[in-house]
C-alpha positions in Angstrom: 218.2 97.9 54.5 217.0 99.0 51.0 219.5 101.2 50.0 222.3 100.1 48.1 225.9 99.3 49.7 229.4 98.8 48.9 230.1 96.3 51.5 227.1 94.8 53.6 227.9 92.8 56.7 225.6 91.4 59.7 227.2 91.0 63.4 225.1 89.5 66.2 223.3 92.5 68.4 226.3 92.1 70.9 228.6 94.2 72.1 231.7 91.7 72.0 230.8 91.6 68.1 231.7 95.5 67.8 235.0 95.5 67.1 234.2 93.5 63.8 232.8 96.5 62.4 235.6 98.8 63.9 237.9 97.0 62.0 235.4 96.9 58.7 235.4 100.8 59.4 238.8 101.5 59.6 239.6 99.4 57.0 237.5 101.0 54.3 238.5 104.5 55.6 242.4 103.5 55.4 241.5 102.7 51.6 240.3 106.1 50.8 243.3 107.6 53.0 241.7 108.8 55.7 244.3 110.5 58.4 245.3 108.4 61.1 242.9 110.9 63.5 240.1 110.6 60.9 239.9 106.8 61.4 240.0 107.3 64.8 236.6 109.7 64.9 235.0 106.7 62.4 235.9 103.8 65.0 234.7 105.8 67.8 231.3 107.2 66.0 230.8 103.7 64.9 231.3 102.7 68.4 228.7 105.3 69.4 226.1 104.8 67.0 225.9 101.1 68.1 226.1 101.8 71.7 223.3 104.0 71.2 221.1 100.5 69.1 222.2 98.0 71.0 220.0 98.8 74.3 216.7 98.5 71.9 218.0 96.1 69.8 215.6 92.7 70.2 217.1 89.7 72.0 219.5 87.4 69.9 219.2 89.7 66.8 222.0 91.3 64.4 223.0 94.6 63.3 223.0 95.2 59.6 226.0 97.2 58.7 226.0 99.0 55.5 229.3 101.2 54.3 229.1 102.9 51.3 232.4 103.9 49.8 232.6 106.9 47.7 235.7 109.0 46.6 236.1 111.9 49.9 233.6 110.2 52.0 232.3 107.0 54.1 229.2 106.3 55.3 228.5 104.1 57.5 224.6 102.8 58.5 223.6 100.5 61.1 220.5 99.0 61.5 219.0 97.3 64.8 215.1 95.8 65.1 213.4 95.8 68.0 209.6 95.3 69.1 209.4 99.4 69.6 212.0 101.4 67.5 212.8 105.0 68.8 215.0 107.6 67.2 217.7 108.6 70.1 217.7 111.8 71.3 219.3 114.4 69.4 219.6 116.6 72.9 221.6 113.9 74.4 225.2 113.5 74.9 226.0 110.6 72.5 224.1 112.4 69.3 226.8 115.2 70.8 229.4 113.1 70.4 228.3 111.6 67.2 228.0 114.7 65.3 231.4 116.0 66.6 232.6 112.9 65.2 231.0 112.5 61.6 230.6 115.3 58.9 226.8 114.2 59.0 224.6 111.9 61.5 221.0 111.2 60.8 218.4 108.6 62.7 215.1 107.2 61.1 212.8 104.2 62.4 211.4 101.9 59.8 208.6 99.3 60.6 210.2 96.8 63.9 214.1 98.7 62.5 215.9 101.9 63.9 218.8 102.9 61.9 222.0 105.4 62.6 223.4 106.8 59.5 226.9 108.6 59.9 229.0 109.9 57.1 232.8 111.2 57.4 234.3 113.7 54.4 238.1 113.3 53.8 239.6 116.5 54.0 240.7 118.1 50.9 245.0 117.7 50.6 245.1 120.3 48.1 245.8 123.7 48.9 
């Protein structure tokens, strides 16, 4: 990951690991007061986006999580390796899901690395 995060955190390539970053999700969107249902889309996107790595992810790796934290929005980008990286499809179910979930979604594959990218917009409280 070369881009520049507010809070960085590795988790082995393992899906018993995933409700670390759950937690580091929902925690960062309670901080920039998120609704209740809005934490709830990030947790499951986050849930997605992983379960979408994890298959391709190589053997006894981690998943780099980056969040970065800005005033009305989170973003969230995990990053698996694996010996053949592949973009997942965006005609599949789960990229459905995912951008149902997440103001924006966005895939890329970088050298022996495939990274999910989701970002969440609080809604405006102001009339």
């Amino acid at each position: 990951m070369t881009n520049h995060y507010d809070v960085s955190l590795r988790i082995p390539a393992d899906s018993a690991y995933l409700s670390i970053l759950r937690t580091a999700t929902a925690g960062l969107a309670a901080r920039l007061d998120f609704t209740l249902d809005d934490i709830e889309d990030l947790r499951i996107a986050v849930d997605e986006a992983c379960a979408l790595l994890l298959p391709q992810a190589t053997l006894g790796s981690e998943l780099a999580c980056g969040f970065v934290v800005q005033a009305d929005s989170l973003t969230v980008e995990v990053t698996a390796s694996s010996p053949e990286p592949r973009e997942p499809s965006r005609d599949g179910f789960a990229w459905t899901v995912l951008t149902a979930l997440a103001s924006q979604v966005d895939a890329r594959t970088e050298g022996e690395a495939v990274t999910l990218s989701l970002t969440r917009r609080r809604e405006s409280t102001t009339p």
